[in-house]
C-alpha positions in Angstrom: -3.4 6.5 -20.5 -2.4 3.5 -18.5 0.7 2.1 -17.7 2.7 -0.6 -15.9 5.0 0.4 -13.1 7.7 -2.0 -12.6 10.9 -1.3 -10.6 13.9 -0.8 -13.3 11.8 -0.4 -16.3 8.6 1.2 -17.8 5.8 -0.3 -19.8 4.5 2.5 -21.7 1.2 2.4 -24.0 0.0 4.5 -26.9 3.7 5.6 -27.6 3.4 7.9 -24.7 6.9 8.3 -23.1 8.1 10.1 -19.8 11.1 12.5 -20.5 13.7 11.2 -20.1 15.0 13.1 -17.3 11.7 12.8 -15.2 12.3 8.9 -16.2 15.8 8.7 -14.8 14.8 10.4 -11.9 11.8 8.5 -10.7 14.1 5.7 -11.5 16.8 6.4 -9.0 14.4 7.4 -6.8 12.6 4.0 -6.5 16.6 2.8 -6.4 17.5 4.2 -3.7 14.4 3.4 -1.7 14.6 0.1 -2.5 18.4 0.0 -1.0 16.8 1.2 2.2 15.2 -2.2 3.3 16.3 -4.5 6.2 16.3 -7.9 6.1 13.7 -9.5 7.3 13.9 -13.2 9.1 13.1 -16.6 6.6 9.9 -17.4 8.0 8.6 -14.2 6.5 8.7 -15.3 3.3 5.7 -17.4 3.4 3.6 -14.8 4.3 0.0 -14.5 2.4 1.1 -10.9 2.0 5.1 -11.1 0.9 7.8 -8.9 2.0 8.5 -7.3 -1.1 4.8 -6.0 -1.3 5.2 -4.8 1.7 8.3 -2.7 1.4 7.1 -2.0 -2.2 3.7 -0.2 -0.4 5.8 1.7 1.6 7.7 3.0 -0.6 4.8 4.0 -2.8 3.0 5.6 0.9 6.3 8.1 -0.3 4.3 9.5 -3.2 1.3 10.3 -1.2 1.4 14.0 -1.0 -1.6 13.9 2.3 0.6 11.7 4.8 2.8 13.3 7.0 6.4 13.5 6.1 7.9 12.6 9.2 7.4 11.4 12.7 4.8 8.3 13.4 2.9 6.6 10.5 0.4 4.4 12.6 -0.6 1.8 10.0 -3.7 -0.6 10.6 -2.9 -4.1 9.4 -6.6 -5.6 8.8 -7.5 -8.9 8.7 -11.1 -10.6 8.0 -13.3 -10.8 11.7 -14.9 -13.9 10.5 -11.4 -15.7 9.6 -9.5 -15.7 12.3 -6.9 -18.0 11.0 -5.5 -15.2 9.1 -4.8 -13.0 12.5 -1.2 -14.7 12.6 -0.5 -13.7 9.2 -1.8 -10.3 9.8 1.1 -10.2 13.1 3.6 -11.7 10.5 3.2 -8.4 8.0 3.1 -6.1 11.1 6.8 -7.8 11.9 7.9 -6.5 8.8 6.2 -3.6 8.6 7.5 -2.2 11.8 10.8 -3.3 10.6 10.5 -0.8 7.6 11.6 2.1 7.1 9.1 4.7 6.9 8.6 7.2 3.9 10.7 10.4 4.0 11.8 10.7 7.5 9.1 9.1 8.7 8.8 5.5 11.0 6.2 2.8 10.8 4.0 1.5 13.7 1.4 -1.8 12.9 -1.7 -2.4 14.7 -3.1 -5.1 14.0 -7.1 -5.4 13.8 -10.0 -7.1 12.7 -12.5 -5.8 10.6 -15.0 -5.3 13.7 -11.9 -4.1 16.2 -11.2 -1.4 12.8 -15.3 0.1 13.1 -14.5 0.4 17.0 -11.1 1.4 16.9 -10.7 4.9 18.9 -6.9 6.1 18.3 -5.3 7.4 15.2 -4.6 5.9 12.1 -3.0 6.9 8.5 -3.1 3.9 6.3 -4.3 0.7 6.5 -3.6 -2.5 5.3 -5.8 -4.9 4.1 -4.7 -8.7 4.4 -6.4 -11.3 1.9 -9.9 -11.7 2.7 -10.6 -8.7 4.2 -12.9 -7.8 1.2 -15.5 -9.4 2.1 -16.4 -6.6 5.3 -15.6 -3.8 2.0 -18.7 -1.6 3.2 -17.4 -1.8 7.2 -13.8 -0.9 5.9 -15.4 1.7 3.7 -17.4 3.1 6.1 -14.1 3.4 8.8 -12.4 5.1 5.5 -14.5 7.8 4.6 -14.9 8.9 8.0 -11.2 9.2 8.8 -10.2 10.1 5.3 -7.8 6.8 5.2 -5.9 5.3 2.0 -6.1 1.6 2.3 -3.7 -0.4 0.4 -3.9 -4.7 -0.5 -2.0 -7.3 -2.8 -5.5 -8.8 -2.6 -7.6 -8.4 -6.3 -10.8 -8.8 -4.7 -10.1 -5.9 -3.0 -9.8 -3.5 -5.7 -12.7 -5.3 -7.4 -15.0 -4.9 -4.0 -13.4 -0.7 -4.6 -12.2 -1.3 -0.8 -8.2 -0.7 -1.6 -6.9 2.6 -2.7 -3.8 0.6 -4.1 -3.1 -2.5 -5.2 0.1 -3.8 -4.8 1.2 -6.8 -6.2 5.2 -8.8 -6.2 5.8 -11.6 -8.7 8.0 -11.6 -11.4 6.9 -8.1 -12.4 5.6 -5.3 -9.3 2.3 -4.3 -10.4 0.3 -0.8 -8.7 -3.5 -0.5 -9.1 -4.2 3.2 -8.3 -8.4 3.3 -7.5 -8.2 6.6 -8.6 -12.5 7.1 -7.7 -11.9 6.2 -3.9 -9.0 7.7 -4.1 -10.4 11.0 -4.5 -12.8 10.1 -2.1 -11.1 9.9 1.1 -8.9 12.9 0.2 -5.9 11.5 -1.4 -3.8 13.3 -3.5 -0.1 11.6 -5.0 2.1 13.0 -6.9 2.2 13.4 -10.6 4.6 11.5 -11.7 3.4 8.4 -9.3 -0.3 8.9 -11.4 1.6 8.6 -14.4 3.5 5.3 -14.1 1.0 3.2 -12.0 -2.1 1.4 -13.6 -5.3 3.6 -13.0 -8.4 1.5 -12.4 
């Protein structure tokens, strides 16, 4: 069974349904997260990666059952070595990234790396995000995953094609969640239920 998560409203397939009290729930939920967010300056909104995929990530990091509840979230923002153009954008999303609130009573720091500074990268991280492009270094990212047991998350398709992005989260006119439930599995991640039953499951 897949289905489309959306905030405010449920695409369901194969006349599955949620309960109705589960529904409301998750619902409110996702409400009252979504009240949470700061405002961010203009300029953000041209970023390759927009704000409300960003804060939309977040709030899903709140369904990961693995990442600690409270206290410091370090969160790797990763952009391609070999395009170093997109560095600045890749500063951008750790701007507003470090300006969300964390999951549960948690707080958010971005580091910002390359793909090369991620395989030599010697302090701690719990998530990382992959900015477009990144993709194309899936095996280095993969490799850096799998050792340190990270979830990686990306609005980027190729990265969910490349199976280098534990989520993929997408904002247009609809929010759309990829869960890669395979590497998923592989680096140790466990969400909740009801998350696995309202996102898409590649």
């Amino acid at each position: 069974m897949q289905s489309s998560f959306h905030f405010g409203f449920l695409i369901r397939q194969g006349g599955y349904r949620l309960p109705s009290k589960l529904y409301r729930c998750l619902i409110l939920s996702i409400s009252v997260l979504a009240s949470q967010c700061v405002t961010v300056p203009p300029a953000c909104a041209a970023d390759k990666i927009s704000v409300d995929t960003l804060q939309a990530a977040v709030h899903s990091l709140g369904f990961l059952e693995t990442l600690p509840k409270d206290g410091t979230i370090n969160a790797g923002v990763i952009y391609a070595a070999d395009m170093p153009s997109t560095e600045t954008s890749a500063e951008e999303a750790a701007r507003v990234l470090n300006s969300t609130p964390g999951p549960n009573s948690s707080r958010l720091r971005a580091i910002v790396l390359s793909t090369d500074g991620l395989s030599q990268f010697r302090g701690r991280l719990d998530v990382i995000f992959l900015m477009p492009g990144s993709s194309g270094h899936a095996d280095q990212i993969l490799n850096v995953m799998h050792a340190h047991q990270l979830v990686s998350i990306s609005d980027d398709p190729a990265c969910l094609d490349r199976n280098c992005c534990v989520l993929m989260v997408h904002s247009g006119q609809r929010m759309e969640i990829v869960l890669n439930t395979a590497l998923a599995n592989s680096v140790g991640a466990r969400f909740s239920l009801v998350f696995t039953m309202v996102v898409k499951r590649k």
